[in-house]
C-alpha positions as CSV (number, residue, x, y, z in Angstrom):
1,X,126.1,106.9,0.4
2,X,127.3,109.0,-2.9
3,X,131.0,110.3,-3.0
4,X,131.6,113.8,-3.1
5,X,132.0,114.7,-6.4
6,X,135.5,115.7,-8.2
7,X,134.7,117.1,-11.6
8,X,131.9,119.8,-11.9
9,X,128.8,118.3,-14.1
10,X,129.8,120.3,-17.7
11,X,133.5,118.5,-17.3
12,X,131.4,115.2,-16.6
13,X,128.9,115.6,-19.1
14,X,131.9,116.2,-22.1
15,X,133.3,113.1,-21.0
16,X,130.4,111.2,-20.9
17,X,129.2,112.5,-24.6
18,X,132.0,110.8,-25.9
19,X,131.5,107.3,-24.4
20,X,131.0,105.7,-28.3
21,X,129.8,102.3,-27.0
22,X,126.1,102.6,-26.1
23,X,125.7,99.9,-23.9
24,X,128.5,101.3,-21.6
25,X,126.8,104.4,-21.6
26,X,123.8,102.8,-20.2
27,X,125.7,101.0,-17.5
28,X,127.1,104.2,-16.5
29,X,123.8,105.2,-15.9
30,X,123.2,102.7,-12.9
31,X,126.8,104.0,-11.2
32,X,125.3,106.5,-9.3
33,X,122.0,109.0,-8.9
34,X,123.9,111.7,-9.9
35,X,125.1,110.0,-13.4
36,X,121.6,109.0,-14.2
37,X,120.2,112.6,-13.9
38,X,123.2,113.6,-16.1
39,X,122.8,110.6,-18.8
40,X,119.0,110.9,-18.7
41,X,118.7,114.6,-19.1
42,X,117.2,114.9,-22.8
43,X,119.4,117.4,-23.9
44,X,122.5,115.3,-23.1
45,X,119.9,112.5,-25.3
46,X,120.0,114.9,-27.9
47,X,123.5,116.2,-27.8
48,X,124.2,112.6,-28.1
49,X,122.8,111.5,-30.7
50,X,122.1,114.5,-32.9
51,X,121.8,112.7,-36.1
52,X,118.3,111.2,-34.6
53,X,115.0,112.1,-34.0
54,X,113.8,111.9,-30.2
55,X,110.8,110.9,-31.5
56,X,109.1,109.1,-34.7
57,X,105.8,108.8,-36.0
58,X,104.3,104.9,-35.5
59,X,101.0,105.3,-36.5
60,X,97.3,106.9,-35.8
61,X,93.9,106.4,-33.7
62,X,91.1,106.1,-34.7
63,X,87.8,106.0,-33.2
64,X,86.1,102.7,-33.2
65,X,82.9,101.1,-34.7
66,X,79.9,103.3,-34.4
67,X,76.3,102.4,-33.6
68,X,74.6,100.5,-36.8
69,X,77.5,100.8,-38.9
70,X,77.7,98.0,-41.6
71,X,80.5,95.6,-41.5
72,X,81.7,96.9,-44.4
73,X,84.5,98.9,-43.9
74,X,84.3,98.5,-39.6
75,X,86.9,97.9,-37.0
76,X,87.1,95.1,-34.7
77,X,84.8,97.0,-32.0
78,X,83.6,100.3,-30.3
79,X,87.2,101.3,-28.4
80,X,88.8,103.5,-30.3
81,X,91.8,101.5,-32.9
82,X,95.4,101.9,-33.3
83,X,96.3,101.9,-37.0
84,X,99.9,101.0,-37.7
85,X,102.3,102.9,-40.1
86,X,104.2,100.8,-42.2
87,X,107.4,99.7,-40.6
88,X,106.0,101.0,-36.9
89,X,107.8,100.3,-33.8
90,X,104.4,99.2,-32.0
91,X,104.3,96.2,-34.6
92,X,102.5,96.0,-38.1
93,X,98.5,95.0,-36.4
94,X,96.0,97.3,-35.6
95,X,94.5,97.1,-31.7
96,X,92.7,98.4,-29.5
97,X,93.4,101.5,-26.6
98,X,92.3,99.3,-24.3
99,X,95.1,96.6,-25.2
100,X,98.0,99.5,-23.6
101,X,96.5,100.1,-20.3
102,X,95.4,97.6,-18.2
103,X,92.3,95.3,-17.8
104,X,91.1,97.4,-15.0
105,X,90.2,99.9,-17.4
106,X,87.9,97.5,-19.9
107,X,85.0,98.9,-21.4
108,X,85.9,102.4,-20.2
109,X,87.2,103.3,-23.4
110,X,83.6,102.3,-25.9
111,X,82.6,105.3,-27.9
112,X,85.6,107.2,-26.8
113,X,87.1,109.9,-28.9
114,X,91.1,110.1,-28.6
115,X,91.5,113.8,-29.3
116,X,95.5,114.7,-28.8
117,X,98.7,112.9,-27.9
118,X,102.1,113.8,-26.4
119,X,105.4,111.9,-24.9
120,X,103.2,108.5,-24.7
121,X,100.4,110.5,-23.2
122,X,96.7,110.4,-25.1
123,X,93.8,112.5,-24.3
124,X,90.7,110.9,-25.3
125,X,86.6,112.4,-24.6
126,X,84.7,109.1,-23.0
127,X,80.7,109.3,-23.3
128,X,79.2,110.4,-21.1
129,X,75.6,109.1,-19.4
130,X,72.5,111.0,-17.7
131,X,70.7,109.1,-14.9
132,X,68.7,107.3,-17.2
133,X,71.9,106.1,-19.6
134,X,71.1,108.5,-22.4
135,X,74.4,110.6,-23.6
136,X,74.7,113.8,-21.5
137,X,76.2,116.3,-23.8
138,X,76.5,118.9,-20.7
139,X,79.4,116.7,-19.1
140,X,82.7,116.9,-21.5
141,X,84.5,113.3,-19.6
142,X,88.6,113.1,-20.3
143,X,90.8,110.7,-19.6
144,X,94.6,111.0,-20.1
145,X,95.9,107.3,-20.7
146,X,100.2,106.7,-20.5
147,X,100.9,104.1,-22.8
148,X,104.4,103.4,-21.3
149,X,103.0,103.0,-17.3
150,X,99.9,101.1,-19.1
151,X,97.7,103.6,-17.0
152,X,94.3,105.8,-17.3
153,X,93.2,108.4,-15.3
154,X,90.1,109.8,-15.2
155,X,90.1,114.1,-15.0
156,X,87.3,115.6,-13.3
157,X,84.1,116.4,-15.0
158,X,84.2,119.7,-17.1
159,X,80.5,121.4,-17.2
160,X,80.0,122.7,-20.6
161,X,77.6,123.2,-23.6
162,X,75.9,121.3,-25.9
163,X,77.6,123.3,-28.4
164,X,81.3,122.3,-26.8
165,X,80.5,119.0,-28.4
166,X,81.5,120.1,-32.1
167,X,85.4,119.0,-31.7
168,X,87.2,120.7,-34.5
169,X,85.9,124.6,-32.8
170,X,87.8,123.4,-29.6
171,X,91.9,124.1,-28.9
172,X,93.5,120.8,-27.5
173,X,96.8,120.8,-26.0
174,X,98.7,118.4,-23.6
175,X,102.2,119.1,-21.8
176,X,104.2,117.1,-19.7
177,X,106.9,118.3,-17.1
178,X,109.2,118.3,-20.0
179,X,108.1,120.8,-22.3
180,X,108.8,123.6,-18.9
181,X,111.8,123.6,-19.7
182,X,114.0,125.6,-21.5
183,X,117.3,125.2,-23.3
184,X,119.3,126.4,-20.5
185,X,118.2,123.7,-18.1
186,X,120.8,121.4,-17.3
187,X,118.0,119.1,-16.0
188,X,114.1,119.0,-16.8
189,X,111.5,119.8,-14.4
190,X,110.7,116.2,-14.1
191,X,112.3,114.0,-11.7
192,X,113.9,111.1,-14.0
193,X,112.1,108.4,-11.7
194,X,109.0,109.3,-13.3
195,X,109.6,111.5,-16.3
196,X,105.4,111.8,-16.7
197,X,104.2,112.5,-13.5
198,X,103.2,115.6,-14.5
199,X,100.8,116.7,-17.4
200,X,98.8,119.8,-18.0
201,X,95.5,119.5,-20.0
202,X,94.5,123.0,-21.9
203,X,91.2,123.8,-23.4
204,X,89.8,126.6,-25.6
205,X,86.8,125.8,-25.9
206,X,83.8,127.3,-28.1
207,X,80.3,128.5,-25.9
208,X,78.5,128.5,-29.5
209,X,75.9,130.7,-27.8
210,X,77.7,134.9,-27.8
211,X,80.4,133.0,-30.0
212,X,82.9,133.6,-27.1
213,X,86.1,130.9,-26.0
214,X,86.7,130.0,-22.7
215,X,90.4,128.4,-21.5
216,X,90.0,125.2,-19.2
217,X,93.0,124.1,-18.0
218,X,94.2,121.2,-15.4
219,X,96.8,120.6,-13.9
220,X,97.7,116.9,-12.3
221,X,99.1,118.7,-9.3
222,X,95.8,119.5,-8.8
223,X,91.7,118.4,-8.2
224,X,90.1,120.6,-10.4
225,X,90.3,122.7,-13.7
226,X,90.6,126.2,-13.8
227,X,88.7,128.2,-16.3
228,X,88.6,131.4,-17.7
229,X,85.8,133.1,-19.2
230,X,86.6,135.1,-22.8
231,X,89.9,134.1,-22.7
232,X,90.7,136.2,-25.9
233,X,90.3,139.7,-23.6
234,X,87.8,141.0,-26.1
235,X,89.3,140.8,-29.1
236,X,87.1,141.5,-32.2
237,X,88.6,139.0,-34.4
238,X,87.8,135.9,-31.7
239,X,84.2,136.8,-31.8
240,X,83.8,134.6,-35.1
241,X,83.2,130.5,-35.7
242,X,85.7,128.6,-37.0
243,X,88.6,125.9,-36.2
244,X,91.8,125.0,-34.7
245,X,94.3,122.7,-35.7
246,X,96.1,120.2,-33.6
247,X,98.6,122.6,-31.2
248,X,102.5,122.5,-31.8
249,X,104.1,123.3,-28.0
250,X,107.6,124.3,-28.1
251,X,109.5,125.9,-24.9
252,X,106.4,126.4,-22.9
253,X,104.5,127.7,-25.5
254,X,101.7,126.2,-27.2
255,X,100.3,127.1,-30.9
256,X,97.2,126.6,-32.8
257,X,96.3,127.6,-36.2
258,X,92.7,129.4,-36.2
259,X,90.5,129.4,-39.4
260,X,88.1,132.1,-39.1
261,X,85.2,131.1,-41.5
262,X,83.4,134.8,-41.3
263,X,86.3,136.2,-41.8
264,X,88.0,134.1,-44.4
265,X,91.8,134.2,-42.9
266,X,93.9,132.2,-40.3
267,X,95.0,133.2,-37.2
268,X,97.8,131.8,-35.2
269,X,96.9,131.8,-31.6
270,X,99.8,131.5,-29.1
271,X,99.3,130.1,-25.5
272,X,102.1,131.1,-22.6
273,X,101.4,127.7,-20.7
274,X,102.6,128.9,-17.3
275,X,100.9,132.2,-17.1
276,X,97.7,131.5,-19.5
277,X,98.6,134.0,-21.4
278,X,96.8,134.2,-25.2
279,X,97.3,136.3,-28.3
280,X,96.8,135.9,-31.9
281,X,98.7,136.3,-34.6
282,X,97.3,137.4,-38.4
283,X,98.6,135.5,-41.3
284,X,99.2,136.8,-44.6
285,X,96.9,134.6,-46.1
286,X,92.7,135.3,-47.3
287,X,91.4,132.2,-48.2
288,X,87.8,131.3,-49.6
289,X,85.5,129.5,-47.1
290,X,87.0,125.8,-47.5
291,X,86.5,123.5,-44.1
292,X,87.1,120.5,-45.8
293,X,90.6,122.2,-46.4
294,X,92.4,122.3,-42.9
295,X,95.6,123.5,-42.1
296,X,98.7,121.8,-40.1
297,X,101.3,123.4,-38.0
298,X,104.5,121.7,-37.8
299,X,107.7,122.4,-36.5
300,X,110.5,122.3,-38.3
301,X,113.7,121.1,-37.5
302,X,115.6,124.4,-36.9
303,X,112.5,125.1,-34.2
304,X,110.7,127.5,-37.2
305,X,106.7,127.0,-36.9
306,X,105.2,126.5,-40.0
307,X,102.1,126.8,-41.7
308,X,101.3,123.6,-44.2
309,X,98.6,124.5,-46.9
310,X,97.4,122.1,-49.6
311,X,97.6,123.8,-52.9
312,X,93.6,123.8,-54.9
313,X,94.6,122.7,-57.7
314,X,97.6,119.5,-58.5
315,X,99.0,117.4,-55.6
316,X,101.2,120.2,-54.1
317,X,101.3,121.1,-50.5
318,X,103.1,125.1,-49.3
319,X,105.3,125.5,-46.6
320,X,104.5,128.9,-44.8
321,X,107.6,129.7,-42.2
322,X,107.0,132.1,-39.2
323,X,110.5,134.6,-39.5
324,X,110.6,135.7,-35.8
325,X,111.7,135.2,-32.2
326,X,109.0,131.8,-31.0
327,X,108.7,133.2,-27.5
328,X,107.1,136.5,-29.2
329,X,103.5,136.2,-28.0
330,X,102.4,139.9,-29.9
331,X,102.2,141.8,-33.0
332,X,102.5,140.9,-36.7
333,X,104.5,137.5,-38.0
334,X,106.2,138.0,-41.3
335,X,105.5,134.6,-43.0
336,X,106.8,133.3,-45.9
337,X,106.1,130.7,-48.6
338,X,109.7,128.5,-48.3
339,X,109.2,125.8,-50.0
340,X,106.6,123.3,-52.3
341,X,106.6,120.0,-51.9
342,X,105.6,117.8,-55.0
343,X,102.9,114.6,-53.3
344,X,104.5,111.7,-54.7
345,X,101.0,109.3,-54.9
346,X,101.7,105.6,-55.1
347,X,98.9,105.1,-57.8
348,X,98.7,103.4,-61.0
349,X,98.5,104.8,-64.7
350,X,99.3,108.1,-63.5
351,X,96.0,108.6,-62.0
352,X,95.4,111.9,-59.9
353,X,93.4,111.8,-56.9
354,X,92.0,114.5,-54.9
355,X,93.8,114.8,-51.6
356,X,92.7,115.8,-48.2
357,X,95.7,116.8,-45.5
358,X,94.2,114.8,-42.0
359,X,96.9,116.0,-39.6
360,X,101.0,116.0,-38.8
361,X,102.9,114.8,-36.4
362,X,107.2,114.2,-36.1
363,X,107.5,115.3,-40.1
364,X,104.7,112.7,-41.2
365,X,101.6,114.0,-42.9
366,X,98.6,111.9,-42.7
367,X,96.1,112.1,-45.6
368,X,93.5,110.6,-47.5
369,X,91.8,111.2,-51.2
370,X,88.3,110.4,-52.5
371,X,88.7,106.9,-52.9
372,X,88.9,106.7,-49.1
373,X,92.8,105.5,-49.0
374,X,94.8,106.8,-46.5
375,X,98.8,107.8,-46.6
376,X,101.7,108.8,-44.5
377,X,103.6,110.9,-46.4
378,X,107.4,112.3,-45.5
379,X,107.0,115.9,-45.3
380,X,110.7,115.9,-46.8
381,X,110.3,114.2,-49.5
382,X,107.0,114.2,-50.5
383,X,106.5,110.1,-50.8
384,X,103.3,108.5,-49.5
385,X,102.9,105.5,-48.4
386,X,99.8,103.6,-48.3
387,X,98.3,102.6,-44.8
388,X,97.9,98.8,-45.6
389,X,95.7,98.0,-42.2
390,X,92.6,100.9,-42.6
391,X,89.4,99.4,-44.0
392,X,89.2,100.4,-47.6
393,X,85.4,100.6,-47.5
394,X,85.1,103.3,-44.1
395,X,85.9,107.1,-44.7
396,X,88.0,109.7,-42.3
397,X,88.4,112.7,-41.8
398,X,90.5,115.4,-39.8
399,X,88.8,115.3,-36.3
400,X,88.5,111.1,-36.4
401,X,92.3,110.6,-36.7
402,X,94.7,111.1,-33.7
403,X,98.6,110.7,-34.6
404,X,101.0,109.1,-32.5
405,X,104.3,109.5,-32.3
406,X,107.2,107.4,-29.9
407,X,109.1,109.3,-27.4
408,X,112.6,107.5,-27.8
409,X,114.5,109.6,-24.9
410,X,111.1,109.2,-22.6
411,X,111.3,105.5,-23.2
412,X,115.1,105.0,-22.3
413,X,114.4,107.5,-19.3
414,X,111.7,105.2,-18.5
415,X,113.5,101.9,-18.9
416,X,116.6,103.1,-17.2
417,X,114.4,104.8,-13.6
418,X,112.2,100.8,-13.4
């Protein structure tokens, strides 16, 4: 039985802030329930340790050997690979998904696509097979695999197009219980006992045939997605091909950068995740028809989204910042050009390369040149390291990279709630 409390949770939490020694902090964690939901509460995390980030970039996935290909420049089999950043918390070799879940899951994951990631969760499109074991490109098969419960589970079939197959026209998002929460919440919407539980899965996704977009989404309190036909209301500039970058979701929001080929700009469409909500916002920007150019939304650390655009011509890349209020889903952004950053390439003789932005992820930029090298480059200061484990002999590009970051406060939560 828990004692009545004395001191009100803000006079506890102060006190507890200043606890210097971490390992006492911890213990104070196991005292009682109510000083575990206070220590584990992320904003406490972050309040704590502000000089930090809660989370860090340890590396990519990739997707595993193809069909046929030569050895050459191949990876150690069909599941899809983890390739470690230099220094990453996960250790310097590369491995398999299949290695973080466990063996019940074996061979699920051949041929698989990992597509997104988020708090240790990573969406990945499995093939799918007709009756007589031939691909069925009318079945789109997800699996959302935790990497700290070492667990897969499968979502329901979605029934979609041929044409839904071409990735990079598709909007991915995943959010956990977490990101439901706003600033003013002492305590998430997650119950610190299992801080994943809950994950929503959201889909725009491109019918190629009246060049329309549907939203899928599902819920894991649920059995079933939910979908919504011409999810952009009839607006005339969603009736156009083109591509989305990898979504930034901040405060229940999620955000994707959309390059209308036809129309030669990019568009910022906003997602409300609890009411489904979509709009899209114009950027100040024409641009020439260039898909082998995409674009990266990041998040700064003051909570600005920004635009990242690699310059035509010299190893430069443009920092575009949004200047207005992140929960305004309408009407016209004013965005800026803040800042250049100068690509520092570790090459010899002072040799340029052409250079190809992949994607971001927790201010590290993943990119490759022509040679088929691949770098993780600081977004702050421009430096890229080479990735010493990727086959020197296999290209990439944007869709066949998946960045992963490490959740540090999801990890302690995790830890601590065993």
């Amino acid at each position: 039985m828990e004692v009545e409390p004395s001191l009100p949770d803000d006079l506890l939490l102060e006190i507890l802030v200043h606890v210097k020694d971490e390992a006492a902090l911890f213990r104070s964690a196991t005292v009682c329930k109510r000083w575990l939901r206070l220590i584990t509460d992320r904003w406490f995390l972050r309040r704590r340790w502000p000089q930090y980030s809660p989370s860090s970039f340890v590396g990519f996935f990739t997707r595993g050997n193809r069909h046929g290909e030569p050895d050459e420049g191949s990876l150690p089999g069909p599941e899809p690979c983890f390739i470690p950043a230099r220094r990453s918390a996960l250790g310097p070799c590369r491995r398999s998904l299949g290695s973080f879940v466990t063996s019940a899951h074996a061979g699920l994951f051949n041929g698989a696509l990992p597509l997104i990631s988020r708090h240790g969760l990573v969406v990945v499109c499995l093939e799918a097979h007709d009756s007589t074991g031939y691909p069925d490109r009318t079945i789109f098969q997800l699996g959302v695999c935790n990497l700290h419960a070492a667990t897969c589970v499968m979502l329901p079939p979605l029934k979609v197009s041929p044409n839904f197959y071409c990735y990079d026209c598709n909007g991915y998002a995943i959010l956990t219980g977490v990101d439901f929460c706003s600033k003013d919440e002492l305590t998430p919407t997650l119950q610190p006992s299992n801080p994943l539980s809950f994950f929503k899965v959201i889909i725009i996704g491109y019918t190629g045939d009246d060049l329309k977009y549907n939203l899928h989404t599902f819920s894991s309190d649920k059995s079933s997605w939910d979908e919504r036909t011409n999810c952009f209301d009839g607006d005339a500039q969603s009736y156009d091909y083109g591509s989305f970058s990898d979504a930034i979701v901040h405060n229940g929001l999620a955000h994707w950068i959309f390059h209308s080929y036809g129309e030669g700009c990019l568009q910022v469409t906003n997602l409300n995740a609890k009411t489904g909500h979509i709009s899209l916002t114009n950027l100040p920007l024409k641009l020439n028809y260039q898909p082998t150019k995409p674009s990266c939304l990041t998040l700064g650390i003051n909570g600005v989204l920004s635009l990242l655009w690699m310059q035509k011509e010299g190893p430069q890349l443009d920092i575009w910042e949004q200047r207005e209020d992140q929960g305004n889903m309408r009407g016209t952004s004013e965005w800026l050009c803040t800042r250049t950053i100068e690509l520092r390439q570790p090459v010899k003789n002072n040799e340029i390369r052409e250079l190809l932005v992949l994607r971001e992820k927790c201010g590290a930029l993943l990119i490759t040149d022509n040679y088929g090298q691949v770098y993780a480059t600081d977004l702050e200061t421009g430096m890229m390291e080479k990735i010493v484990d990727w086959p020197s002999r296999r290209s990439i590009c944007h869709w066949d990279s998946m960045l992963l970051e490490i959740d540090w406060p999801t990890i302690f939560i995790s830890g601590l709630t065993k």
